[in-house]
C-alpha positions in Angstrom: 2.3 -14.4 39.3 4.3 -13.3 36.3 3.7 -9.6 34.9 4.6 -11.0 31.3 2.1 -10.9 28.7 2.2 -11.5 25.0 1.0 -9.7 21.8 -1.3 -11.3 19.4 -0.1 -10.8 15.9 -3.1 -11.4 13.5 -1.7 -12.6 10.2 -3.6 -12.9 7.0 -3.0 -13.0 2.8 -5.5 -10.8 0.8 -8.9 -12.4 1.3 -12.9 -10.5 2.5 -11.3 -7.6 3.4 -14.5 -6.3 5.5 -14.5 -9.6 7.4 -10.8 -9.3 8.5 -10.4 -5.6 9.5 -13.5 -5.9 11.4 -12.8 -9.1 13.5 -10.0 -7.6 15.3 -12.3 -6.4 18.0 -13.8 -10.0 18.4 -10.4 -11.2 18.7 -9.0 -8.8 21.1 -12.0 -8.8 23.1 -11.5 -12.9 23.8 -7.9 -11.8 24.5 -8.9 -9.4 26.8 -11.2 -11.7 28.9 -8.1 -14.2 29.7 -9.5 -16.9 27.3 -6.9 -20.0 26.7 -7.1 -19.2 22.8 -3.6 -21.5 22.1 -0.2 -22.4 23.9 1.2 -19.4 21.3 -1.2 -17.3 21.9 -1.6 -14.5 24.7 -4.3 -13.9 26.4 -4.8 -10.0 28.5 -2.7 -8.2 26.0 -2.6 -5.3 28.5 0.8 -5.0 29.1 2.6 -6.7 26.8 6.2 -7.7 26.7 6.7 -10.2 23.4 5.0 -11.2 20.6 3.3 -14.4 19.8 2.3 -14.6 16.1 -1.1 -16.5 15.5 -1.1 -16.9 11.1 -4.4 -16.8 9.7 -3.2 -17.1 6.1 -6.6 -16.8 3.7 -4.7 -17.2 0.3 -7.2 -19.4 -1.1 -10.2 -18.7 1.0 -11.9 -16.1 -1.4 -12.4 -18.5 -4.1 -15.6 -16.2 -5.7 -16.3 -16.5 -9.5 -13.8 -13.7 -11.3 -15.6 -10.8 -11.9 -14.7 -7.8 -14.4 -13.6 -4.7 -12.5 -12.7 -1.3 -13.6 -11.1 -1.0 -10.4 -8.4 -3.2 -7.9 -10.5 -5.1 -5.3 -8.6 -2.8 -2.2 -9.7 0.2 -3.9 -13.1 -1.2 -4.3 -12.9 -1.8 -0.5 -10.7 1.0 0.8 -12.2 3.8 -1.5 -10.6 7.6 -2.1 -12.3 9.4 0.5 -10.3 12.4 1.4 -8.3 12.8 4.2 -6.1 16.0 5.2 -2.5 15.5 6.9 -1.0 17.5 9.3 0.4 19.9 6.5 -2.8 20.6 5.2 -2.4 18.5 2.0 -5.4 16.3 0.7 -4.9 13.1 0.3 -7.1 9.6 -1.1 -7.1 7.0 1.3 -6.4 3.9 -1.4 -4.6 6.0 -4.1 -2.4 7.8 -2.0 -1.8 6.6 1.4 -2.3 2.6 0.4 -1.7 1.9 -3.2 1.4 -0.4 -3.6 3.0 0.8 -0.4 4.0 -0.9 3.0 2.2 0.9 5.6 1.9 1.2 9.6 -1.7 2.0 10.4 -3.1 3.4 13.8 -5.6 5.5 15.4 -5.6 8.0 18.3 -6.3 11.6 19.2 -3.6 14.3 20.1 -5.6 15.3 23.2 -5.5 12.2 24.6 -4.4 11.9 27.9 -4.4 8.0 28.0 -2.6 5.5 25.8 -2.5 7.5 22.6 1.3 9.3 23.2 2.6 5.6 24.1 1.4 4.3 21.4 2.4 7.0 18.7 5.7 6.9 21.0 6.5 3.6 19.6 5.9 4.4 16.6 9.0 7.0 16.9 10.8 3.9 17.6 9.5 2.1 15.0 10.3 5.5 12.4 13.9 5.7 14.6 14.3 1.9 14.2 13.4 1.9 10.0 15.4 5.3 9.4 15.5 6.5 5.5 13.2 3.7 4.8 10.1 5.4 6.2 8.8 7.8 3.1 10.7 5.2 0.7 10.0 2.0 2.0 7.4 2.5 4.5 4.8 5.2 5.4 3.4 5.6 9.0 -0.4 6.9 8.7 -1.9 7.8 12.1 -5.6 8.9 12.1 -7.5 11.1 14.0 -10.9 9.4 16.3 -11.5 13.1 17.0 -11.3 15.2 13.5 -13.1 18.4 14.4 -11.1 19.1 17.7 -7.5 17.6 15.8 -7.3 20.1 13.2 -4.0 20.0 10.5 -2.2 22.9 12.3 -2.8 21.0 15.9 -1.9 17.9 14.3 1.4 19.4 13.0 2.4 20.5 17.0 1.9 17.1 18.0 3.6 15.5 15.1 6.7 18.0 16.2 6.4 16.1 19.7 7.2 12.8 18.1 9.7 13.9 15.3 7.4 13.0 12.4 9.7 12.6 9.4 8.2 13.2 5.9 6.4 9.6 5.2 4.3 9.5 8.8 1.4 11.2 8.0 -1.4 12.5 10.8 -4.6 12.7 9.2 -8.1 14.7 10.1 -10.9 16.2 7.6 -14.3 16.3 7.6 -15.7 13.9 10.2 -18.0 11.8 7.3 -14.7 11.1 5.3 -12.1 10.3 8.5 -15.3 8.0 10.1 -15.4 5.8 7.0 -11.9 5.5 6.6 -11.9 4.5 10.3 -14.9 1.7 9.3 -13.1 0.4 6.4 -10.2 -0.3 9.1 -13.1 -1.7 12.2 -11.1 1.6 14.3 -14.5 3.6 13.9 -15.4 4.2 17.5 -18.3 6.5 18.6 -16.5 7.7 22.1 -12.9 8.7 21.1 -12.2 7.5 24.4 -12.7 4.0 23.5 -10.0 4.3 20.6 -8.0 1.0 19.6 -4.3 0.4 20.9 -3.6 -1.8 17.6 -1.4 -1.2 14.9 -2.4 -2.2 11.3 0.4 -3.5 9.2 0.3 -4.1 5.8 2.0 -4.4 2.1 -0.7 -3.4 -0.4 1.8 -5.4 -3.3 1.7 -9.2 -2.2 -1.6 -8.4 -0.1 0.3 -9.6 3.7 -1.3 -7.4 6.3 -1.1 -8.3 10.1 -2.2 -6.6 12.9 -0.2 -6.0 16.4 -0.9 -4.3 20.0 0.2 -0.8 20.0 2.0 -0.8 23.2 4.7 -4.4 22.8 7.7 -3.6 23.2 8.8 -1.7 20.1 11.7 -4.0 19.1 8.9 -6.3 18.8 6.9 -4.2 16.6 10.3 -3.3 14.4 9.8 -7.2 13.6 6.4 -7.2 12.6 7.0 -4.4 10.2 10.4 -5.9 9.1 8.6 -9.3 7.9 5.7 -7.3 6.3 8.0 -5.3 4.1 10.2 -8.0 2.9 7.2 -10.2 2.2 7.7 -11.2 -1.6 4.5 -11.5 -4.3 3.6 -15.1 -4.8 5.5 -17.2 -7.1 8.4 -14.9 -6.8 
């Protein structure tokens, strides 16, 4: 029986953003039970090898009545709790980690003794892969499931593990703020151990996010990020 196994890249343009960040688990979980989804699609995405890309473009599926805002809709949705990174600098979750910036989402914990180092391992790949464009171009954020044991200082030893360049940021604070920026992503999990193996990617400009498996092969993942960031507005 053949060992190889495909990602399932979940694509989507700037729609209900509460309805897409928390159907990944639905999605996953189908995946996961070996359910023939589509000839392009995987299904088990234990192990995988490639990636399969399955578009769910929603560019004209919120088609609500205009309403005046003081606000953009992502902030609206994302908010500005505070989050601390690994230097001990605090920082709002829409304003400064999202707003009009390409980003790499995950989640883990650095005591982990499971998937979490893979994961964050291919994410080296993925900084090593994207070189001076990561801080510029692209920012890596990586968030803590377990804030009060993954303080800033033990976050910075780990990020010295993975040779964290300035623009990946590992994030902890008080449990209340990291859980709801974990919710506004569908990562919250109430057992850390549970934690999600995906990798949000999105460009908070033109409104493209997609979501991958954490552990494809990372030249796989390079591409995901490369077609994110050179995603154009609309019309342009």
């Amino acid at each position: 029986m053949s060992k190889m196994n495909k990602t399932v890249v979940i694509e989507f343009r700037r729609s209900v953003w509460t309805k897409w960040f928390t159907s990944w688990a639905i999605a996953t979980a189908v995946a996961g039970l070996g359910s023939s989804l589509a000839p392009a699609q995987a299904t088990n995405p234990a192990r995988a090898n490639n990636a399969a890309v399955v578009k769910q473009d929603s560019r004209s599926a919120h088609q609500e009545e205009a309403k005046p805002a003081t606000q953009p809709p992502a902030q609206t949705y994302f908010t500005d709790v505070v989050l601390v990174n690994q230097n001990g600098e605090r920082m709002r979750f829409y304003s400064d980690l999202l707003h009009d910036k390409v980003v790499v989402i995950n989640s883990f914990f650095a005591t982990c003794q499971g998937s979490c180092l893979p994961m964050n391992r291919n994410l080296e790949k993925v900084q090593q892969a994207l070189g001076d464009r990561v801080g510029k171009n692209v920012h890596i954020i990586s968030i803590s499931v377990d804030p009060t044991v993954d303080t800033p200082a033990n976050l910075k030893e780990y990020a010295k593990k993975l040779h964290a360049r300035p623009g990946w940021y590992f994030l902890t604070g008080e449990k209340q703020n990291v859980d709801l920026a974990l919710k506004k992503l569908g990562h919250f999990v109430t057992d850390k151990q549970d934690h999600l193996n995906i990798f949000i990617i999105g460009n908070e400009r033109t409104g493209l996010w997609k979501k991958a498996f954490g552990l494809a092969q990372s030249d796989e993942l390079v591409k995901v990020v490369e077609s994110v960031l050179n995603d154009k507005p609309a019309g342009r």
